[in-house]
C-alpha positions in Angstrom: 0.0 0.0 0.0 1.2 3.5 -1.1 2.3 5.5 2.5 0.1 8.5 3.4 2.1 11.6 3.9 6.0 12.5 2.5 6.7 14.5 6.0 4.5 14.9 8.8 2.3 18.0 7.7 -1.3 17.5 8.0 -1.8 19.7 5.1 0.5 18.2 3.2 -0.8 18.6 -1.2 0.0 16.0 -3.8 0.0 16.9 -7.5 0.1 15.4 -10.6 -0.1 16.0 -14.4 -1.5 14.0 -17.7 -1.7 14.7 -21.2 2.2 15.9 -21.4 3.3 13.7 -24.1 -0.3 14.2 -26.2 -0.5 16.2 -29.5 -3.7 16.9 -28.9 -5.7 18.4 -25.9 -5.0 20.0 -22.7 -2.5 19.2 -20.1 -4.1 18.7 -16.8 -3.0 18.9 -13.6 -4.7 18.0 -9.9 -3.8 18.7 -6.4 -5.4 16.6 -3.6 -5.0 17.2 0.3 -6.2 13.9 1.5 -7.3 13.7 5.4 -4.9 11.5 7.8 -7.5 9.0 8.1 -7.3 8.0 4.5 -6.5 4.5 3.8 -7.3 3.1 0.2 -5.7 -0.8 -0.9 -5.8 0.0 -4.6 -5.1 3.6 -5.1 -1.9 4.0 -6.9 -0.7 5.4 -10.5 -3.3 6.3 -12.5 -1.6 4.2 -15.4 -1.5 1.1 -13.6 -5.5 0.6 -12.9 -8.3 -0.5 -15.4 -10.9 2.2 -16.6 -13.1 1.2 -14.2 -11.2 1.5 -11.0 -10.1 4.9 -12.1 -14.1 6.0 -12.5 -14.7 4.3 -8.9 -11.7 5.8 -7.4 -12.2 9.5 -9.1 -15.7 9.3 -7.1 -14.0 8.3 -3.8 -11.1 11.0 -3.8 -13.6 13.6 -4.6 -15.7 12.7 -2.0 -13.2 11.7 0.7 -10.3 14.1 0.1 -9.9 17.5 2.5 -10.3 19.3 -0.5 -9.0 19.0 -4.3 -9.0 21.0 -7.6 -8.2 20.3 -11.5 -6.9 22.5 -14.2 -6.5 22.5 -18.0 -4.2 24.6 -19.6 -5.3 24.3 -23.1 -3.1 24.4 -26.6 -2.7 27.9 -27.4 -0.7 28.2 -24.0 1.1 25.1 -24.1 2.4 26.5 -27.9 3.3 29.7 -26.3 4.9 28.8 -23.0 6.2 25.2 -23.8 4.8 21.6 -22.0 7.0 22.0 -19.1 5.7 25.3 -18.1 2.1 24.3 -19.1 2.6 21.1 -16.9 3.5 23.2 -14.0 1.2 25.9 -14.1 -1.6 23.6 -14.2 0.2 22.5 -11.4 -0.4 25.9 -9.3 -3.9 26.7 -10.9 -4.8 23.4 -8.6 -3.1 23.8 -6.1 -5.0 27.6 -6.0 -8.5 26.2 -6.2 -7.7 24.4 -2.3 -9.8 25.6 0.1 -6.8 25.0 2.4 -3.5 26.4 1.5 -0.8 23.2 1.7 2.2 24.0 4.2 4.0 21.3 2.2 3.6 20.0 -1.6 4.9 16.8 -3.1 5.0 16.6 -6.8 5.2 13.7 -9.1 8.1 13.7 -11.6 11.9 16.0 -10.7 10.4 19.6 -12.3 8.1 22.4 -10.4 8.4 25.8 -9.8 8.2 27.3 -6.0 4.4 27.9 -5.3 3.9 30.9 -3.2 7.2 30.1 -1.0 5.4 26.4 0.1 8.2 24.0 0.8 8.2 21.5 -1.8 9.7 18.0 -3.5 9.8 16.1 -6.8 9.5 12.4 -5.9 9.8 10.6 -9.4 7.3 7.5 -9.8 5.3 9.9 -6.8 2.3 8.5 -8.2 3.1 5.0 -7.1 4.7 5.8 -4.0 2.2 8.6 -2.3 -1.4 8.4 -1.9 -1.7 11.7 -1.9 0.0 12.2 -5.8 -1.8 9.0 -6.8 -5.3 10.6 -6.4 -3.6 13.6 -8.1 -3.0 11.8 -10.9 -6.8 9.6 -11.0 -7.8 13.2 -11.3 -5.8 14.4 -13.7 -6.3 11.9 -15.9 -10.0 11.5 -15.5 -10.4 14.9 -16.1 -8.3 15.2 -19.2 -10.3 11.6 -20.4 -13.0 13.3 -20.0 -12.7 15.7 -22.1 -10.7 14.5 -25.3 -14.4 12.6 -24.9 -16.0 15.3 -25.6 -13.7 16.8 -28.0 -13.9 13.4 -30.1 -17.5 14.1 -31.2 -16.5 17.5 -32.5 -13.9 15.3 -34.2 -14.4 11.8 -34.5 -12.1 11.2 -37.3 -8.9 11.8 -34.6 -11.0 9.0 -32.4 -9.5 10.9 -29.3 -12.2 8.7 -27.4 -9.7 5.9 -27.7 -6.3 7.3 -27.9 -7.0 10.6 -26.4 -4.7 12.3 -28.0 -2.0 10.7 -27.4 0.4 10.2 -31.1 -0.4 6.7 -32.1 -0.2 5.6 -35.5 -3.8 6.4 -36.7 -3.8 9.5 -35.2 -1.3 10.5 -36.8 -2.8 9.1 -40.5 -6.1 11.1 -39.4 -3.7 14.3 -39.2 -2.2 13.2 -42.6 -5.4 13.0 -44.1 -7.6 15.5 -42.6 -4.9 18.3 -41.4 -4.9 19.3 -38.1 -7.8 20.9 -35.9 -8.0 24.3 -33.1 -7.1 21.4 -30.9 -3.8 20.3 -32.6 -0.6 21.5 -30.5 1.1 23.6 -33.0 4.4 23.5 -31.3 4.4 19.7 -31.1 5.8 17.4 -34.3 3.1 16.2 -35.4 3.9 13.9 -38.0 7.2 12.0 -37.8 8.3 13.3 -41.3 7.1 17.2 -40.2 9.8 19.4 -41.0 7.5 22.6 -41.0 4.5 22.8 -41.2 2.9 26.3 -42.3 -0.7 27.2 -40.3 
């Protein structure tokens, strides 16, 4: 079972990300203070756990967490500041949208910025070590799944339902035969042969 809390803070905040490596779609980030009573045997990286446990455990970290918030930082800003910053600032829109401010943060991956002078630390694999990060990242990606959903019927030819956005091979024939969409990441290399491509 993943272990509670990084450091003894009872306001301690996990975070998390998904949707970095898409070329579609937002990146979205959560942050989840969870109470010092929470126990939970399967909560772990979002990755690791079918569809369904995902859906069941979104429902119980929204419902059992102190508080918790979720942020999209769509393409336009992603092609303007980079992923990395994108990833990040999601990061603190989250972590703003707690009704209790965090006197520490732990955040999955070795990257952040400070976040109004909160003491922080990048665990990597965070997800699959703190429960705290893990429900971070059930959110995040449930979120994000949620919406390349409803993106897909907009578009259905990217079938984003599926792959949500993520560059798999017939995404990337969709973007070679159709061109790309207001959803595309711009910055991104879109097709392995791209070179340029002129918008």
């Amino acid at each position: 079972m993943l272990i509670s809390h990084y450091k003894d803070h009872k306001t301690e905040c996990g975070t998390d990300e998904a949707g970095r490596g898409c070329i579609a779609g937002p990146v979205t980030a959560a942050a989840v203070i969870l109470p010092e009573s929470f126990k939970n045997e399967i909560l772990r990286d979002s990755k690791k756990l079918s569809l369904k446990n995902r859906s069941s455990l979104r429902k119980i970290v929204e419902n059992e967490s102190s508080t918790y918030g979720v942020s999209h930082i769509f393409m336009e800003t992603i092609d303007e500041i980079n992923i990395l910053n994108a990833s990040i600032l999601a990061m603190h829109k989250s972590i703003e949208q707690l009704k209790v401010l965090p006197d520490h943060i732990i955040v999955d991956g070795n990257r952040f910025k400070p976040f109004k002078n909160i003491p922080y630390e990048c665990i990597i694999k965070g997800d699959d070590k703190y429960l705290s990060i893990a429900a971070a990242s059930i959110l995040a990606k449930t979120h994000r799944d949620e919406y390349m959903e409803k993106i897909h019927e907009e578009f259905p030819m990217y079938n984003w339902k599926k792959n949500k956005g993520y560059p798999t091979k017939e995404h990337r024939e969709a973007i070679r035969e159709f061109g790309i969409t207001k959803y595309h990441r711009k910055s991104f290399k879109l097709l392995p042969e791209q070179l340029e491509l002129n918008f």
